[in-house]
Residue frames as a rotation matrix with the C-alpha (Angstrom) as fourth column:
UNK 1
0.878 -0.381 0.291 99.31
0.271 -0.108 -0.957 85.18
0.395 0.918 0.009 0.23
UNK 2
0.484 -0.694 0.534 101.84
-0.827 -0.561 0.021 86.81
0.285 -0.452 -0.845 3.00
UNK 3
0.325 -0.367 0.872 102.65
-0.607 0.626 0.489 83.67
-0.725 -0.688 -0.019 4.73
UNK 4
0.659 -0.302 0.688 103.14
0.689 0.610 -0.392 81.44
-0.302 0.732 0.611 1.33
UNK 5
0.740 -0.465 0.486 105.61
-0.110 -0.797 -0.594 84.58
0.663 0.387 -0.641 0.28
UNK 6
0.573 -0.521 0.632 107.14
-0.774 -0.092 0.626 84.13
-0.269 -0.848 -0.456 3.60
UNK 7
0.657 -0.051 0.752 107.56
-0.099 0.983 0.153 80.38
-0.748 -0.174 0.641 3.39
UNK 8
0.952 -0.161 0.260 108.68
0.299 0.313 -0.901 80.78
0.063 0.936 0.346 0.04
UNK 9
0.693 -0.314 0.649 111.08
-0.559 -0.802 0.208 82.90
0.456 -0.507 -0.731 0.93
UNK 10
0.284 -0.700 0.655 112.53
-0.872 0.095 0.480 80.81
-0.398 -0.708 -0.584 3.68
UNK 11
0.759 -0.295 0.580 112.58
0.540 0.784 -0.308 77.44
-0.364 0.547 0.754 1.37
UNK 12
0.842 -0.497 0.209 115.08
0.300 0.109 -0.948 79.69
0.449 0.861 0.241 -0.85
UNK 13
0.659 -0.348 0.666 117.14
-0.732 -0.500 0.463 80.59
0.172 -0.793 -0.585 2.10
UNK 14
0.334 -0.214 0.918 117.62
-0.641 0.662 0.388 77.41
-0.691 -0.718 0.084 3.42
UNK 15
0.852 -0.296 0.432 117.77
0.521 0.561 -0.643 75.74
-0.052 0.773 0.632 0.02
UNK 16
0.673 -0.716 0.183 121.01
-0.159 -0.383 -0.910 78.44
0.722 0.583 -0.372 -0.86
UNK 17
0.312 -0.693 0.650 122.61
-0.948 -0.182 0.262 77.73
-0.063 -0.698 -0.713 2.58
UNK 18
0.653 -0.073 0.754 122.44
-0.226 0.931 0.286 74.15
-0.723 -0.357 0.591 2.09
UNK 19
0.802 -0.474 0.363 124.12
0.521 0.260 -0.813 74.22
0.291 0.841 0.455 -1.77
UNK 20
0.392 -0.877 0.279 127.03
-0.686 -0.480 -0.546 76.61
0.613 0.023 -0.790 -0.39
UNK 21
0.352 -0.430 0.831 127.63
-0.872 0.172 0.458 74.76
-0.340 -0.886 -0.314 2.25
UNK 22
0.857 0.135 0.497 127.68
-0.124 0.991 -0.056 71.54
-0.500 -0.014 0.866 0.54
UNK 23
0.907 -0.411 0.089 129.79
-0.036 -0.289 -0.957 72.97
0.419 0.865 -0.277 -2.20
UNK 24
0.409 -0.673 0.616 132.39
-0.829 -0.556 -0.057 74.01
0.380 -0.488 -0.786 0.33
UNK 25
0.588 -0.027 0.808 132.48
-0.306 0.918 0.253 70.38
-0.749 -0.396 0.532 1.72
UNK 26
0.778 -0.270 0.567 133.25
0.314 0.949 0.022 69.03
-0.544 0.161 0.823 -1.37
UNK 27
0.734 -0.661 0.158 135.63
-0.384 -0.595 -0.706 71.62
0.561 0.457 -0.690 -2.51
UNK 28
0.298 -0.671 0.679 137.63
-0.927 -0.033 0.374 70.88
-0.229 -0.741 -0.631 1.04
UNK 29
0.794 0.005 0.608 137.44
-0.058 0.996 0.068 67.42
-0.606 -0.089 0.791 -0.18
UNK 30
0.925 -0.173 0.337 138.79
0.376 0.535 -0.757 67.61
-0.049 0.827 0.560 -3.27
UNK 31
0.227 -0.935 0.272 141.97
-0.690 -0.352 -0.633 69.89
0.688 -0.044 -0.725 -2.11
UNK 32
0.306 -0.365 0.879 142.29
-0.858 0.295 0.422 67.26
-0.413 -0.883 -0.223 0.36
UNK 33
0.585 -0.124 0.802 142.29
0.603 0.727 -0.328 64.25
-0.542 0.675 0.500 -2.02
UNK 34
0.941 -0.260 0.219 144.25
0.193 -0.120 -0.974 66.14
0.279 0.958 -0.063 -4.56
UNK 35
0.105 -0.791 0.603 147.47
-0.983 -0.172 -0.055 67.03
0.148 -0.587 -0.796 -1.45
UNK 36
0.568 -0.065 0.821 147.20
-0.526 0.739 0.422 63.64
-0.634 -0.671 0.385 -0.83
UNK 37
0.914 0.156 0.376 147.77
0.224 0.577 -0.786 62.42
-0.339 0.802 0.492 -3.99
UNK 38
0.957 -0.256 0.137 150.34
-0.147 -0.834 -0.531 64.80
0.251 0.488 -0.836 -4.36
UNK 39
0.279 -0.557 0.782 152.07
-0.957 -0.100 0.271 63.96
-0.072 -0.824 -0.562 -1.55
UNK 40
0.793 0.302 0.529 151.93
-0.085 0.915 -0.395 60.46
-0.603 0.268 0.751 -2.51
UNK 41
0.600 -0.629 0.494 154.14
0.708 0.130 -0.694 61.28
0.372 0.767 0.523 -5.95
UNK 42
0.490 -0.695 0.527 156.35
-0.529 -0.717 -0.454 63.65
0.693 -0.056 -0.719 -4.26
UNK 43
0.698 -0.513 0.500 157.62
-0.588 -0.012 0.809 61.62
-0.409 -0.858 -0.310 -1.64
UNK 44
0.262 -0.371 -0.891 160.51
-0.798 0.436 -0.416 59.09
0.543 0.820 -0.182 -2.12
UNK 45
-0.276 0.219 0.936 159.01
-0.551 0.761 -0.341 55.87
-0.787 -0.610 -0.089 -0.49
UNK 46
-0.932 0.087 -0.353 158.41
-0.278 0.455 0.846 52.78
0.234 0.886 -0.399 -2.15
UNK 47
-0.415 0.855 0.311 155.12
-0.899 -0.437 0.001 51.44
0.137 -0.279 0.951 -2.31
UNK 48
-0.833 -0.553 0.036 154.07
-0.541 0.825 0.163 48.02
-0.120 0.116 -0.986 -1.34
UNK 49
0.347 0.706 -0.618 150.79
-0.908 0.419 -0.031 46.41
0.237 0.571 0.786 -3.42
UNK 50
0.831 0.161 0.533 150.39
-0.225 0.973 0.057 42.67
-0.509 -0.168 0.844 -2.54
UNK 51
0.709 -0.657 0.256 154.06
0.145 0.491 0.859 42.15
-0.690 -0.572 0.444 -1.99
UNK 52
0.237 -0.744 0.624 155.47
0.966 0.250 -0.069 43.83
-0.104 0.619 0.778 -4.69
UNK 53
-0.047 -0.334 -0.941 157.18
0.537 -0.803 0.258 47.17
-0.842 -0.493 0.217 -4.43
UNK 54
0.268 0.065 0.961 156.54
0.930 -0.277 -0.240 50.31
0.251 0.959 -0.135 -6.90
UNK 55
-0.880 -0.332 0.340 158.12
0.244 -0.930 -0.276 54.12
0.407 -0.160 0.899 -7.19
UNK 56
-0.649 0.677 -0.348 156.01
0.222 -0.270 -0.937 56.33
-0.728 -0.685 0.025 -5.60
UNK 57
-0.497 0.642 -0.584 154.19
-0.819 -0.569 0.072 57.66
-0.286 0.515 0.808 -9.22
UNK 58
-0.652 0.388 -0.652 152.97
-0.354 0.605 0.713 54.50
0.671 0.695 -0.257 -9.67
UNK 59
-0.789 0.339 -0.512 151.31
0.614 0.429 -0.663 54.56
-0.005 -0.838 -0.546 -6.66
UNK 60
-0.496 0.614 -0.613 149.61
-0.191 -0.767 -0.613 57.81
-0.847 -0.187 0.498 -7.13
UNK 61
-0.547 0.396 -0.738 148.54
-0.834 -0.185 0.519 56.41
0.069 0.900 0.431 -10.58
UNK 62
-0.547 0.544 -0.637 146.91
-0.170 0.673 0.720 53.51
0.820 0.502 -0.275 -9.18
UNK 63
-0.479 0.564 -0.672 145.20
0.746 -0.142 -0.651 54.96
-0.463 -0.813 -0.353 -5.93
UNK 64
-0.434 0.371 -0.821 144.26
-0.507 -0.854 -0.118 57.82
-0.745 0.364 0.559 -8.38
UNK 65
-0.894 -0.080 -0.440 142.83
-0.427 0.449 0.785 55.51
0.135 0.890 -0.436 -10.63
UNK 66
-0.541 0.733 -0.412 140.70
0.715 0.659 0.234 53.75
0.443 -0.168 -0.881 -8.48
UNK 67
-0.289 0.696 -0.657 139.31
0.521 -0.462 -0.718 56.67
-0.803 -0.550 -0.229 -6.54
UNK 68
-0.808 0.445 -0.386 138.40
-0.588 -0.595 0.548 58.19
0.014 0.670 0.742 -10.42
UNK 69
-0.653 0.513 -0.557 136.05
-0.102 0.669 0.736 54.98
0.750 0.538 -0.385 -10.65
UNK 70
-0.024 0.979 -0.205 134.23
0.729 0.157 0.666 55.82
0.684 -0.133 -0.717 -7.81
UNK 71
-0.780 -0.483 0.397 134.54
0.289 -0.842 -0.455 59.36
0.554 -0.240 0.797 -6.44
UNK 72
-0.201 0.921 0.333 131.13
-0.664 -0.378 0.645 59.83
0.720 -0.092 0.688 -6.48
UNK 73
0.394 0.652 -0.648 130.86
0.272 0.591 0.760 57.80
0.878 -0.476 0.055 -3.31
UNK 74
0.049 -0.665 -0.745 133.34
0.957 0.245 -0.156 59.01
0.286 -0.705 0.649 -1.68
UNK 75
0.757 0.471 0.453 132.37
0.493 -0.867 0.076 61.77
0.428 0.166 -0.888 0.50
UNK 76
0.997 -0.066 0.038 135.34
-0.076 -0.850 0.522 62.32
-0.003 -0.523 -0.852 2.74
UNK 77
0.206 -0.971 -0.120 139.03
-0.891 -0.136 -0.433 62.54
0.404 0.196 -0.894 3.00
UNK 78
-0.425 -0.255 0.869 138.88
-0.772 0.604 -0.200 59.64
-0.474 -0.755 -0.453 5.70
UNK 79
0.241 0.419 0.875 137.26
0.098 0.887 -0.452 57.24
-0.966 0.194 0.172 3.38
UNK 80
0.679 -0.610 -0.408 139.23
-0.513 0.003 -0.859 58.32
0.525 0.792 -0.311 0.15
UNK 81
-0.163 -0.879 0.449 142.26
-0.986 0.153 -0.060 57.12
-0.016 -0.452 -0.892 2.90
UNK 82
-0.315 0.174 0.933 140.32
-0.502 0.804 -0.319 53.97
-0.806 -0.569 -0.166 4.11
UNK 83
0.211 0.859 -0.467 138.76
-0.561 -0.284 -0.778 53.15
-0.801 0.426 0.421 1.14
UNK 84
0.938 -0.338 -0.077 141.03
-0.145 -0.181 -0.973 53.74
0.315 0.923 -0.219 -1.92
UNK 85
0.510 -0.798 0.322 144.02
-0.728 -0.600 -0.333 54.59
0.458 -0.064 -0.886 -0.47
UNK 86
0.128 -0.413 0.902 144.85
-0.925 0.278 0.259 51.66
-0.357 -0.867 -0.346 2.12
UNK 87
-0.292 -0.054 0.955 144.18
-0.424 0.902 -0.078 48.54
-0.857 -0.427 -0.287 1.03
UNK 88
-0.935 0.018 -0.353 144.02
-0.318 0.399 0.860 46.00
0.156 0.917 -0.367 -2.50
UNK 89
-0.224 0.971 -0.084 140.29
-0.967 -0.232 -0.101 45.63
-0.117 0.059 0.991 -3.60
UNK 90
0.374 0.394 -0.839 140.92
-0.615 0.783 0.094 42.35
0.694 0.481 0.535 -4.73
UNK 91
0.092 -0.474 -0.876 143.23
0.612 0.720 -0.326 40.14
0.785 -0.507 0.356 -2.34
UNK 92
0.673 0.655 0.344 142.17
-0.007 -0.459 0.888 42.89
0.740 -0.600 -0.304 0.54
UNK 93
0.008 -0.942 -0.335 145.95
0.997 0.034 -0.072 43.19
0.079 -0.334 0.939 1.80
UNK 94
0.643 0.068 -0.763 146.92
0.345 -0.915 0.209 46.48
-0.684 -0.398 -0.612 3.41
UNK 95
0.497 -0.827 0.264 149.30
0.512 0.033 -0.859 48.63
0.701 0.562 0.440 1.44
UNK 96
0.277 -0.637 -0.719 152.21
0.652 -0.425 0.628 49.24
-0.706 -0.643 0.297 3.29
UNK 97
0.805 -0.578 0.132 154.69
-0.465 -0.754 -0.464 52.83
0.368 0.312 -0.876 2.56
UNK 98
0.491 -0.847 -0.205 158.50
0.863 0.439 0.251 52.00
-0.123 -0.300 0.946 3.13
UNK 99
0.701 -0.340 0.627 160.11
0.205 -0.746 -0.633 55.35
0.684 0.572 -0.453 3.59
UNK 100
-0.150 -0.851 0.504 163.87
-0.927 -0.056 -0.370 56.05
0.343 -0.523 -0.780 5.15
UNK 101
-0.613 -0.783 -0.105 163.80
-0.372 0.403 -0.836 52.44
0.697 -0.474 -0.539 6.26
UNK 102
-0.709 0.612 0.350 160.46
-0.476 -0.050 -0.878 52.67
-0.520 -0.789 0.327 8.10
UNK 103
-0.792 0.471 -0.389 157.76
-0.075 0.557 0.827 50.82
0.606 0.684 -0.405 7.00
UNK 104
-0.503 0.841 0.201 153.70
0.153 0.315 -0.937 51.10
-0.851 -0.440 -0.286 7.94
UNK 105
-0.183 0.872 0.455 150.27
0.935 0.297 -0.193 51.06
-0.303 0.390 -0.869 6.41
UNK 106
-0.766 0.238 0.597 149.50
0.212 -0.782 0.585 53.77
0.606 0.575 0.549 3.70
UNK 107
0.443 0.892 -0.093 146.35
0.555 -0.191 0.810 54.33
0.704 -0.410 -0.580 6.25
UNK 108
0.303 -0.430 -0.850 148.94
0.794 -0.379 0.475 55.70
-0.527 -0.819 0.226 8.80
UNK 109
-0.385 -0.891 0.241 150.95
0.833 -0.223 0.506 57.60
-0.397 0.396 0.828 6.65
UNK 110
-0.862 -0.140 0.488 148.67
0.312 -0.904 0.291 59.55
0.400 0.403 0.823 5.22
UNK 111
0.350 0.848 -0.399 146.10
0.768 -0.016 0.640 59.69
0.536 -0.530 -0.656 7.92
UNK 112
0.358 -0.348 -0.866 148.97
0.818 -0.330 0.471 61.86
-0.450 -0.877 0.167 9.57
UNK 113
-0.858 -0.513 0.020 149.82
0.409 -0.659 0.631 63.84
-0.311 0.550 0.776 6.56
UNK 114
-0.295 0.801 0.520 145.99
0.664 -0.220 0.715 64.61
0.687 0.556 -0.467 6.11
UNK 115
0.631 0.089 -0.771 145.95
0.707 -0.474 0.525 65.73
-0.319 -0.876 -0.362 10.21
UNK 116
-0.399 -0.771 -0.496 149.27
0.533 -0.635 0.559 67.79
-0.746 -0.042 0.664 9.14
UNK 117
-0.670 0.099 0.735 147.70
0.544 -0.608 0.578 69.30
0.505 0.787 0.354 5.74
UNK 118
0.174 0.983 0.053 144.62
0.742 -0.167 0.649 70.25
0.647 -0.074 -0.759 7.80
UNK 119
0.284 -0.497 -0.820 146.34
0.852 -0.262 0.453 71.85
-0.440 -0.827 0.349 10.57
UNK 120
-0.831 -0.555 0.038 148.43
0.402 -0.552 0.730 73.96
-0.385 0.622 0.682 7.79
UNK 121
-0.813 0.513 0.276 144.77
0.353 0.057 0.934 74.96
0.464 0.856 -0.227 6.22
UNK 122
0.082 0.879 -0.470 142.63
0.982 0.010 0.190 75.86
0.172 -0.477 -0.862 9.03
């Protein structure tokens, strides 16, 4: 009866470390996905979607769009980027960012602003 008390015991341990912890993951996620976004409509780059350019809020409304339709797969910040964030589901072009003049791949752009939020956060 001691040792099944024990056992029991350590199942609810291990079971409550595993839900905080997880929790905390997906909390970090979702301030990370939600700065991104942010950052996204705050900047003032243009966005480029299979060759046609849009303001930045229309960018955050249609990378935020598609990562509502499947969040629930997406477990990390690096595959919200790669994922959602980079590249047209349908005709599988990169999007590019065009800001001051510069132009690269939304996968850069905010692969380096996720290293820079994290940095600011640790």
């Amino acid at each position: 009866m001691k040792a099944l008390s024990g056992q029991l015991l350590l199942i609810c341990i291990v079971s409550t470390i595993l839900f905080v912890s997880t929790g905390v993951a997906h909390a970090d996620k979702s301030d990370e996905i939600n700065h991104l976004l942010d950052f996204i409509a705050q900047s003032d780059c243009i966005y480029i979607r299979n060759g046609k350019e849009y303001s930045a809020l229309e960018a955050r409304d249609h990378i935020a769009g598609k990562y509502e339709s499947v969040k629930w797969r997406i477990k990390t910040s690096e595959t919200f980027i790669s994922k959602i964030a980079s590249s047209s589901s349908f005709s599988g072009k990169q999007y590019m960012i065009r800001c001051k003049e510069v132009e690269q791949t939304t996968e850069q752009w905010l692969s380096r602003e996720l290293g820079n939020y994290r940095s600011r956060h640790q």
